[in-house]
C-alpha positions as CSV (number, residue, x, y, z in Angstrom):
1,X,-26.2,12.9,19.3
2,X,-24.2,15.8,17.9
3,X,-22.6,16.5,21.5
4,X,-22.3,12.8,22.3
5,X,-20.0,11.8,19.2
6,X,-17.1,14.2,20.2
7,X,-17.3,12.8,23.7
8,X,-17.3,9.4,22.7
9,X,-14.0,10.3,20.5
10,X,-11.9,11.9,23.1
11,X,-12.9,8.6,25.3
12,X,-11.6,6.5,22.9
13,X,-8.5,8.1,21.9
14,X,-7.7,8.5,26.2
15,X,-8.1,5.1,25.8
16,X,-6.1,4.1,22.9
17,X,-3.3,6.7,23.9
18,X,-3.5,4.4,27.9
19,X,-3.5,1.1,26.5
20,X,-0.6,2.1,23.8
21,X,1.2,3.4,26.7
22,X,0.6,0.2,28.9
23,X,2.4,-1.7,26.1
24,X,5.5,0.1,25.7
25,X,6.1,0.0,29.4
26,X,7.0,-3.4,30.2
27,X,9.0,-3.2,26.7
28,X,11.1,-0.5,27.4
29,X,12.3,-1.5,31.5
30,X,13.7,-4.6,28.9
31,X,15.1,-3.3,26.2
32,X,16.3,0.2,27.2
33,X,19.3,0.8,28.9
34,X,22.2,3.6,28.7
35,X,22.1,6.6,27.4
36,X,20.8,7.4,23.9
37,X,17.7,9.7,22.3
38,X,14.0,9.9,21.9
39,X,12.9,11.6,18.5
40,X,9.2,13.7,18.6
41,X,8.1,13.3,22.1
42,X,6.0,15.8,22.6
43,X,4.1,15.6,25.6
44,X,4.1,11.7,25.7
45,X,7.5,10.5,26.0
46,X,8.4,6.9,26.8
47,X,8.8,6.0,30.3
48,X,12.7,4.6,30.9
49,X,13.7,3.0,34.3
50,X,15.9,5.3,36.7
51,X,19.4,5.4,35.4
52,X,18.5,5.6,31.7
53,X,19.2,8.9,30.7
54,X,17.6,10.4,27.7
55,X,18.3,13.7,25.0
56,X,15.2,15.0,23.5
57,X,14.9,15.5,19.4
58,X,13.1,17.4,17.8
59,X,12.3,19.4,14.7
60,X,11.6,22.7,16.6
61,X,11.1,23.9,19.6
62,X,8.8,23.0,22.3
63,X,7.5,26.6,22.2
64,X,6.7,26.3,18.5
65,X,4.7,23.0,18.9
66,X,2.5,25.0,21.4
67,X,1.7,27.2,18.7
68,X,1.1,24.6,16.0
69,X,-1.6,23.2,18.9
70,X,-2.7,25.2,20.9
71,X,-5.1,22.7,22.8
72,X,-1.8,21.2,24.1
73,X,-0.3,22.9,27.3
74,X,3.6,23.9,26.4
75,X,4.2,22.6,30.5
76,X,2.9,19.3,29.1
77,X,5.6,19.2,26.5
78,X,9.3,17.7,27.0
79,X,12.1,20.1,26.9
80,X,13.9,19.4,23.5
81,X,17.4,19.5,24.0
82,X,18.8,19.3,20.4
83,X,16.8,20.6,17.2
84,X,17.8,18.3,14.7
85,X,15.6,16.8,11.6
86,X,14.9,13.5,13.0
87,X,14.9,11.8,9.4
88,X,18.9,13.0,8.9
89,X,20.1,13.5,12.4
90,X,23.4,15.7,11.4
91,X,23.9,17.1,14.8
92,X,24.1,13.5,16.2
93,X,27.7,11.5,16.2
94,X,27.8,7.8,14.0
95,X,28.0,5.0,16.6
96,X,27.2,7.5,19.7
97,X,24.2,6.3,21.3
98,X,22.7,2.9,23.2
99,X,19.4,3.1,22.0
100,X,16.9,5.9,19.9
101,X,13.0,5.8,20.6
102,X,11.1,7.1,17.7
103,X,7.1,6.8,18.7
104,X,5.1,7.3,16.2
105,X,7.5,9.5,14.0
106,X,8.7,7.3,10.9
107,X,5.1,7.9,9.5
108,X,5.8,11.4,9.3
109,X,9.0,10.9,7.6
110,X,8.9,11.9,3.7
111,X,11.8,9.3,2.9
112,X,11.7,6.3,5.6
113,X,14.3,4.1,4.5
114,X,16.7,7.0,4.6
115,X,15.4,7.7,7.9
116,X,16.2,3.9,9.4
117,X,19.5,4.4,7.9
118,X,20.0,7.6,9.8
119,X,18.9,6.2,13.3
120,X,21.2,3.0,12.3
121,X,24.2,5.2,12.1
122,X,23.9,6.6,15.2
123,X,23.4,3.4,17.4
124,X,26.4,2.1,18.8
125,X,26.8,-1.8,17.2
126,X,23.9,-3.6,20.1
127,X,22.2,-0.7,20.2
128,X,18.5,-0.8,20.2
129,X,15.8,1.1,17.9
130,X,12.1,0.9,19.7
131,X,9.8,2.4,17.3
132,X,5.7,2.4,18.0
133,X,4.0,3.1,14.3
134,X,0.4,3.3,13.9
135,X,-1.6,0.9,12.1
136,X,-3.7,2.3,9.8
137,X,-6.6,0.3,10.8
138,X,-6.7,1.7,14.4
139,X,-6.2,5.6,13.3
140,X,-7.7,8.7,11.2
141,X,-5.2,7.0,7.8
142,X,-8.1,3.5,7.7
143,X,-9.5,5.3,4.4
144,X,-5.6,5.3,2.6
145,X,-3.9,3.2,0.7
146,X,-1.0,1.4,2.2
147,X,2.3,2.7,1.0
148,X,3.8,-0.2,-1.3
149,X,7.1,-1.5,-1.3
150,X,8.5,0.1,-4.4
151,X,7.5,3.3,-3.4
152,X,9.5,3.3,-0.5
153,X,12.3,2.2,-2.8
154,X,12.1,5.4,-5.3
155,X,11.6,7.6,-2.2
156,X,15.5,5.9,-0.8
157,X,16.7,6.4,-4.6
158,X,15.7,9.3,-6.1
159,X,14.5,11.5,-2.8
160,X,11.3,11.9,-2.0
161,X,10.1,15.3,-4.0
162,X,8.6,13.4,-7.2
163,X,5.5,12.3,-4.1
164,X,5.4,14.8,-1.8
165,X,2.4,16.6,-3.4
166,X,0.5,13.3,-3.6
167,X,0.7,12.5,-0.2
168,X,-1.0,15.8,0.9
169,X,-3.4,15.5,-1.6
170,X,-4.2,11.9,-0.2
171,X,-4.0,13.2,3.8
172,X,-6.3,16.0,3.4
173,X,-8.5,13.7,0.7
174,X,-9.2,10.9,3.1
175,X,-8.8,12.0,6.4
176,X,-10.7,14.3,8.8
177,X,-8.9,17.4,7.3
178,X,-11.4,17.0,4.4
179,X,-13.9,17.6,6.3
180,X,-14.5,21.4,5.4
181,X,-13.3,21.2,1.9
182,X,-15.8,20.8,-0.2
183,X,-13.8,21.1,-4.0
184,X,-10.7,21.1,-5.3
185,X,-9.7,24.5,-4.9
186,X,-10.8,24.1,-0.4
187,X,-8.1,21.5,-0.7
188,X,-5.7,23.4,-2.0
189,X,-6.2,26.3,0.5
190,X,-6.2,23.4,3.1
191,X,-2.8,21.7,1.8
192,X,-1.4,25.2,2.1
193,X,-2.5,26.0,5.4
194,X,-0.8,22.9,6.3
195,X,2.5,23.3,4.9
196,X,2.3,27.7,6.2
197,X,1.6,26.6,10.0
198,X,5.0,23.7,9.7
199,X,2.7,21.0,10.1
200,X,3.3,16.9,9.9
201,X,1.7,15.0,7.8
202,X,1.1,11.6,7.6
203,X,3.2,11.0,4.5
204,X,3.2,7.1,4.0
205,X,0.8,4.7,5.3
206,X,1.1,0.9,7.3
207,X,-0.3,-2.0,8.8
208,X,1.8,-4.4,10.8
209,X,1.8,-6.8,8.1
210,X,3.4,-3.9,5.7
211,X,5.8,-2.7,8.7
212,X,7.0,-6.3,8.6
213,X,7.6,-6.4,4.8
214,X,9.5,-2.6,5.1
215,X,11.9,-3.9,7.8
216,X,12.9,-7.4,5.8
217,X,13.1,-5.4,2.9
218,X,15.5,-2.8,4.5
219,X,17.9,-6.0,5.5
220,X,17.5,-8.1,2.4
221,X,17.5,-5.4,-0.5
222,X,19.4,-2.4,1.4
223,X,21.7,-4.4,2.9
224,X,20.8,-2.4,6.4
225,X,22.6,-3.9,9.5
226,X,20.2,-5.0,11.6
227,X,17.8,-7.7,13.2
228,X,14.0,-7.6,14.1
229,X,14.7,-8.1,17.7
230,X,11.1,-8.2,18.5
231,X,7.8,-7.1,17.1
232,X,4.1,-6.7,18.6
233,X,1.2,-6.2,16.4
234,X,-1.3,-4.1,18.1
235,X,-3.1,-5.1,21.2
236,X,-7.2,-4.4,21.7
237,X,-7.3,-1.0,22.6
238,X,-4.3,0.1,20.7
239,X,-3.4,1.8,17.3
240,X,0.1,0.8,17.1
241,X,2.5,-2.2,16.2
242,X,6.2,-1.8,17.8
243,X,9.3,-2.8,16.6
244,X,12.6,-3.0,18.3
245,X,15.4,-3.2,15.6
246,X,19.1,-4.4,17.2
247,X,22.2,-3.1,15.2
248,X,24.4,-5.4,13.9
């Protein structure tokens, strides 16, 4: 039984990581088109049709993310053409770019509404935001708490420092990283291993339902310029809900 369960997880997550996939396909031969970014590919990036031509983001270096995970080939990995922090985007022009894919990335953002108001700027007016976001039900965040509405509001307004602590404390707490930390003080030592070896946290926590209310409230109480051009909640044998966001 002890050899079987670790099977049985890799299964499922070849699965859910297929299916997911699967989805996004048919999606993006629709909606992307140009030329434009993807944000923390890693070794999955999103399939484009010929033509579409795509600049890799990310935080560092493919060569760095090897050594954060070593279980992950670096030949697997895209080449990231500009290092950039995905949530600010400085090194990117306003108004520069047809579309920006951003899989699975806003949850590890420490302010999210900054973030969509970053990936706005740099979309030409038309031009397309695809985001895929976990659902918390479907991944390692079920035992969380969803992140409410207000606190993405305080994170927008006052920056994101007065949280950051309880959101390690709650990712290490309720999710597999707990799993050798037996007291306060293994958490700790945990929390700082996480933060020495650079690595990305789940900081804030959805379901689709909850994605849904974050996006109206960015347009109705930010004032952000966009429209939900489509949404799909997950699909049976996927973790994630996608959003495409048109900029108005």
């Amino acid at each position: 039984m002890t050899l079987l369960r670790p099977l049985k997880e890799t299964i499922s997550q070849r699965c859910i990581t297929r299916f997911s996939r699967m989805n996004r396909l048919g999606l993006s031969v629709n909606y992307i088109k140009g030329e434009g970014i993807e944000i923390g590919a890693l070794n999955l990036p999103m399939f484009v049709r010929p033509g579409v031509k795509v600049r890799y983001v990310d935080r560092i270096s493919a060569e760095e993310h090897a050594k954060i995970f070593p279980d992950m080939p670096l030949k697997s990995m895209v080449h990231v053409d500009i290092i950039d922090n995905g949530e600010t985007l400085q090194t990117v022009g306003a108004a520069t770019q047809d579309f920006v894919i951003a899989n699975h990335f806003i949850e590890h953002c420490q302010n999210p509404a900054m973030t969509i108001e970053n990936l706005l700027r740099v979309l030409k007016k038309g031009g397309v935001l695809f985001m895929a976001i976990p659902d918390k039900r479907y991944t390692f965040d079920i035992d969380r708490d969803l992140t409410d509405m207000e606190h993405f509001i305080r994170d927008y307004r006052e920056g994101p420092a007065w949280s950051e602590e309880s959101h390690y404390q709650d990712f290490v707490r309720k999710t597999e990283w707990s799993k050798n930390a037996k007291n306060d003080e293994d958490i700790a030592k945990t929390i700082q291993h996480l933060k020495d070896i650079n690595f990305s946290i789940h900081f804030h926590v959805w379901s689709h339902p909850t994605m849904i209310d974050f996006f109206q409230m960015l347009r109705k109480e930010l004032r952000f310029p966009f429209e939900i051009e489509m949404t799909m909640a997950p699909l049976p044998g996927s973790n994630e809900g996608i959003f495409i966001l048109k900029k108005l």
